[in-house]
C-alpha positions in Angstrom: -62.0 -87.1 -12.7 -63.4 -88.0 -16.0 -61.7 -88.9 -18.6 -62.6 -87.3 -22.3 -61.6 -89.5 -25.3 -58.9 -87.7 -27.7 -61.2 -87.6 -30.4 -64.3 -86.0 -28.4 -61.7 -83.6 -26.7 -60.7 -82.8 -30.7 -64.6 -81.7 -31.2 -65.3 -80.3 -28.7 -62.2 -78.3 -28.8 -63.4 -76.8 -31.9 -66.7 -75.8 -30.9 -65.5 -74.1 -27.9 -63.0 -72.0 -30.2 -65.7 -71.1 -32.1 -68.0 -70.1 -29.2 -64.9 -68.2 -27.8 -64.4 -66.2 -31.3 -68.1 -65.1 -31.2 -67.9 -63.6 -27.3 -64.7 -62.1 -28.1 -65.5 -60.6 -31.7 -68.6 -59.0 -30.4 -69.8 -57.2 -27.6 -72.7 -57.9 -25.7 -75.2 -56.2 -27.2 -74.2 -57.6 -30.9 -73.7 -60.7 -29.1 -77.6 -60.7 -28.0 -78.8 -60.0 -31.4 -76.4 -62.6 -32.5 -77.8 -65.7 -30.6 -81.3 -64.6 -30.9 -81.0 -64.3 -34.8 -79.2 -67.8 -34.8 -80.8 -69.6 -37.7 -80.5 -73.9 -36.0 -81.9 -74.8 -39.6 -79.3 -73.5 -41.3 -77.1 -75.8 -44.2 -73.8 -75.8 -45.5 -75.6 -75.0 -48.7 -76.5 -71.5 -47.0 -73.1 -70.3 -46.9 -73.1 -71.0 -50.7 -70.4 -73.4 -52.9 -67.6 -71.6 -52.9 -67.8 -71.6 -49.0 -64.7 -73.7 -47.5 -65.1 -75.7 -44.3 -62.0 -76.2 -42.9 -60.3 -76.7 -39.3 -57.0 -75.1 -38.4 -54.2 -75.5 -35.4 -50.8 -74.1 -34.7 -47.6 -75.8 -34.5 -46.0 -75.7 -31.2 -50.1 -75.9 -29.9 -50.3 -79.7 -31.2 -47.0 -81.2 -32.4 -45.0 -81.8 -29.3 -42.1 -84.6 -31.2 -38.9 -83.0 -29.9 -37.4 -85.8 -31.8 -35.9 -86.2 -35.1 -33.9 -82.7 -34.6 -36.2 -80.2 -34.0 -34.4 -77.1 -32.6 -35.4 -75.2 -29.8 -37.9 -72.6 -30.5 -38.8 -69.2 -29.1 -41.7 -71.1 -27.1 -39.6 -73.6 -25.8 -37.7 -70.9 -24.2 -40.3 -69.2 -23.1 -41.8 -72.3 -21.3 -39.1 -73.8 -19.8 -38.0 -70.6 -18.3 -38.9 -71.0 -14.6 -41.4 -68.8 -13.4 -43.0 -67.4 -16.7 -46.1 -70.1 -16.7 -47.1 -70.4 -12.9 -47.7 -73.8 -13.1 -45.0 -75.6 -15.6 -47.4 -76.2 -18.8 -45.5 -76.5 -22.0 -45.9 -77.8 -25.9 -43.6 -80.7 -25.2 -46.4 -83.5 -26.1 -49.2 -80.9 -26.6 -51.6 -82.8 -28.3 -48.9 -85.5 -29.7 -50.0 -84.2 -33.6 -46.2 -85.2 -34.3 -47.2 -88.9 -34.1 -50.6 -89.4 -34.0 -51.4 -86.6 -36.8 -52.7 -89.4 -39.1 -55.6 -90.0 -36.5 -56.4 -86.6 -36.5 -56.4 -86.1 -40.0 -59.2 -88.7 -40.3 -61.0 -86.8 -37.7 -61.3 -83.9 -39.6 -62.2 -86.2 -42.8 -65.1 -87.6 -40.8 -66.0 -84.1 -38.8 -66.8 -83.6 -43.5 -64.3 -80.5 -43.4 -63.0 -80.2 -47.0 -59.5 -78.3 -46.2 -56.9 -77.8 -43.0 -54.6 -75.2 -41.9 -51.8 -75.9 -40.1 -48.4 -74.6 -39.7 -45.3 -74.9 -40.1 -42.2 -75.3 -37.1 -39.4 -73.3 -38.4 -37.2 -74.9 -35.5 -38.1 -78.4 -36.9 -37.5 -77.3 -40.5 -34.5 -75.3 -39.4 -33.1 -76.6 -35.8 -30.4 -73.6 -36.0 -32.8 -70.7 -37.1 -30.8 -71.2 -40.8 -28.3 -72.9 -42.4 -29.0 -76.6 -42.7 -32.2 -77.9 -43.5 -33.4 -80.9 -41.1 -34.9 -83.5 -43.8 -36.8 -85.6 -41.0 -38.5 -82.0 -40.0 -39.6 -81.5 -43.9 -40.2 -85.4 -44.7 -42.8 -84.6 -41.1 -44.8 -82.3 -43.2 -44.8 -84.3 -46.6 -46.2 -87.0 -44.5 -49.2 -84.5 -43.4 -49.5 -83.0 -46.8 -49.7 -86.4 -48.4 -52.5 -87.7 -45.8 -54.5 -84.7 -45.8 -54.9 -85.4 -49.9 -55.3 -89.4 -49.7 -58.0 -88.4 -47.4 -59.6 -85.6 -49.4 -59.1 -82.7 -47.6 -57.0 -79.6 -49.0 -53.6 -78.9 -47.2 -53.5 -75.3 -46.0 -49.9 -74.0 -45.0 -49.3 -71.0 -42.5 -45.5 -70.3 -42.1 
Protein backbone atom coordinates (compact mmCIF):
# COMPACT_ATOMS: atom_id res chain seq x y z
CA UNK A 1 0.00 0.00 0.00
CA UNK A 2 1.44 3.38 -0.36
CA UNK A 3 1.53 5.62 2.03
CA UNK A 4 0.47 9.57 1.18
CA UNK A 5 2.06 12.12 3.55
CA UNK A 6 -0.71 14.26 5.64
CA UNK A 7 0.16 17.27 4.07
CA UNK A 8 0.01 15.87 0.25
CA UNK A 9 -3.31 13.96 1.27
CA UNK A 10 -4.44 17.79 2.66
CA UNK A 11 -3.80 19.00 -1.21
CA UNK A 12 -4.77 16.75 -2.87
CA UNK A 13 -7.94 16.57 -0.87
CA UNK A 14 -8.79 19.90 -2.04
CA UNK A 15 -8.38 19.48 -5.52
CA UNK A 16 -10.38 16.50 -5.69
CA UNK A 17 -13.36 18.50 -3.95
CA UNK A 18 -13.02 20.85 -6.30
CA UNK A 19 -12.99 18.47 -9.34
CA UNK A 20 -16.00 16.70 -7.57
CA UNK A 21 -18.03 20.21 -7.33
CA UNK A 22 -17.53 20.85 -11.09
CA UNK A 23 -18.94 17.11 -12.16
CA UNK A 24 -21.62 17.41 -9.80
CA UNK A 25 -22.76 21.27 -10.44
CA UNK A 26 -22.89 20.58 -14.12
CA UNK A 27 -24.05 18.18 -16.42
CA UNK A 28 -22.25 16.73 -19.10
CA UNK A 29 -22.79 18.77 -21.74
CA UNK A 30 -21.92 22.07 -19.63
CA UNK A 31 -19.29 19.98 -18.23
CA UNK A 32 -17.70 19.55 -21.93
CA UNK A 33 -17.78 23.20 -22.67
CA UNK A 34 -16.39 23.70 -19.27
CA UNK A 35 -13.06 21.81 -19.62
CA UNK A 36 -12.56 22.74 -23.17
CA UNK A 37 -12.96 26.54 -22.29
CA UNK A 38 -10.52 26.03 -19.26
CA UNK A 39 -8.20 28.94 -19.46
CA UNK A 40 -4.43 26.93 -17.73
CA UNK A 41 -3.02 30.59 -18.01
CA UNK A 42 -5.34 31.93 -15.90
CA UNK A 43 -4.07 34.27 -12.55
CA UNK A 44 -5.44 34.99 -9.28
CA UNK A 45 -5.40 38.54 -10.69
CA UNK A 46 -8.24 37.22 -13.17
CA UNK A 47 -10.72 36.73 -10.65
CA UNK A 48 -10.12 40.36 -9.68
CA UNK A 49 -9.00 41.90 -5.90
CA UNK A 50 -11.82 41.66 -4.13
CA UNK A 51 -11.68 37.81 -4.95
CA UNK A 52 -11.12 35.64 -1.63
CA UNK A 53 -9.06 32.40 -1.71
CA UNK A 54 -9.92 30.55 0.96
CA UNK A 55 -10.16 26.70 2.05
CA UNK A 56 -12.93 25.32 4.28
CA UNK A 57 -13.71 21.96 6.34
CA UNK A 58 -16.45 20.81 8.74
CA UNK A 59 -16.13 19.96 12.24
CA UNK A 60 -16.92 16.46 13.04
CA UNK A 61 -15.07 15.76 9.21
CA UNK A 62 -11.55 16.82 10.78
CA UNK A 63 -11.51 17.35 14.60
CA UNK A 64 -11.78 13.92 16.09
CA UNK A 65 -10.40 15.17 20.19
CA UNK A 66 -13.21 13.46 22.14
CA UNK A 67 -11.23 14.90 24.90
CA UNK A 68 -11.52 17.83 27.03
CA UNK A 69 -15.45 17.32 27.31
CA UNK A 70 -16.86 17.30 24.12
CA UNK A 71 -20.46 15.77 24.28
CA UNK A 72 -21.77 13.40 22.10
CA UNK A 73 -23.04 14.64 18.98
CA UNK A 74 -25.80 13.68 16.46
CA UNK A 75 -22.91 11.99 14.32
CA UNK A 76 -21.41 10.23 16.95
CA UNK A 77 -24.72 8.53 17.30
CA UNK A 78 -25.20 8.04 14.06
CA UNK A 79 -21.70 6.30 13.67
CA UNK A 80 -21.50 4.26 16.47
CA UNK A 81 -24.87 2.81 15.88
CA UNK A 82 -24.10 -0.71 14.54
CA UNK A 83 -25.13 -1.28 11.23
CA UNK A 84 -25.77 2.30 9.82
CA UNK A 85 -21.97 2.55 8.14
CA UNK A 86 -21.32 -0.97 6.59
CA UNK A 87 -17.95 -0.94 7.51
CA UNK A 88 -17.42 0.97 11.06
CA UNK A 89 -15.89 4.43 9.82
CA UNK A 90 -16.39 7.26 12.23
CA UNK A 91 -15.07 11.07 12.98
CA UNK A 92 -13.31 9.74 16.16
CA UNK A 93 -9.62 10.92 14.94
CA UNK A 94 -10.82 12.06 11.43
CA UNK A 95 -8.19 13.98 10.38
CA UNK A 96 -6.81 14.69 14.16
CA UNK A 97 -7.55 18.81 13.29
CA UNK A 98 -8.13 18.77 17.24
CA UNK A 99 -4.36 18.52 17.85
CA UNK A 100 -2.57 18.97 14.91
CA UNK A 101 -4.78 21.97 13.55
CA UNK A 102 -1.68 24.30 13.92
CA UNK A 103 0.05 22.20 11.09
CA UNK A 104 -2.71 22.52 9.05
CA UNK A 105 -3.15 26.01 9.51
CA UNK A 106 0.37 26.53 8.07
CA UNK A 107 -0.63 24.42 5.21
CA UNK A 108 -3.19 26.59 4.11
CA UNK A 109 -0.66 29.74 4.82
CA UNK A 110 1.73 28.14 2.41
CA UNK A 111 -1.02 26.56 -0.14
CA UNK A 112 -1.23 31.33 -0.23
CA UNK A 113 -5.04 31.02 0.76
CA UNK A 114 -5.81 34.41 2.45
CA UNK A 115 -8.96 33.18 4.63
CA UNK A 116 -10.49 29.71 6.26
CA UNK A 117 -13.84 28.37 7.08
CA UNK A 118 -14.36 26.13 9.56
CA UNK A 119 -16.93 25.23 11.95
CA UNK A 120 -17.90 25.15 14.99
CA UNK A 121 -18.88 21.64 17.32
CA UNK A 122 -21.82 22.62 19.30
CA UNK A 123 -21.23 19.24 21.43
CA UNK A 124 -17.71 20.58 22.24
CA UNK A 125 -18.97 24.12 22.99
CA UNK A 126 -21.99 22.64 24.73
CA UNK A 127 -21.38 18.82 25.87
CA UNK A 128 -25.23 18.81 27.04
CA UNK A 129 -26.93 20.41 23.95
CA UNK A 130 -27.24 23.71 26.59
CA UNK A 131 -26.75 24.77 29.76
CA UNK A 132 -23.09 24.93 30.73
CA UNK A 133 -20.55 26.16 28.50
CA UNK A 134 -17.34 23.76 28.24
CA UNK A 135 -14.31 26.47 28.44
CA UNK A 136 -11.64 23.85 27.09
CA UNK A 137 -14.23 23.37 23.94
CA UNK A 138 -14.20 27.49 23.44
CA UNK A 139 -10.46 28.03 24.55
CA UNK A 140 -10.09 25.00 21.34
CA UNK A 141 -11.36 27.58 19.00
CA UNK A 142 -9.61 30.71 20.34
CA UNK A 143 -6.56 28.75 19.80
CA UNK A 144 -7.59 28.28 15.88
CA UNK A 145 -8.82 31.81 15.69
CA UNK A 146 -5.63 33.13 17.13
CA UNK A 147 -3.35 30.94 14.65
CA UNK A 148 -5.24 31.52 11.66
CA UNK A 149 -4.42 35.52 12.35
CA UNK A 150 -0.60 35.18 13.54
CA UNK A 151 -0.44 33.40 10.27
CA UNK A 152 -2.27 35.80 8.12
CA UNK A 153 -5.15 34.19 7.11
CA UNK A 154 -8.81 35.47 7.94
CA UNK A 155 -10.89 33.14 10.35
CA UNK A 156 -14.18 32.19 8.86
CA UNK A 157 -16.90 30.73 11.35
CA UNK A 158 -19.90 28.43 10.23
CA UNK A 159 -22.00 27.50 13.26
Amino acid sequence: MNSISRRNWFKLSLTVAGALAVNDILNANLREKFIANLNPSYTRLDFGNNFIWGTACAAYQVEGGKEDGKGEDIWDRFSHTPRNIKTGENGDAATDFYHRFSEDILNIREMNFGAFRFSLSWSRIFPKGTGEINKAGVAFYHKVIDSCIENGITPWITL
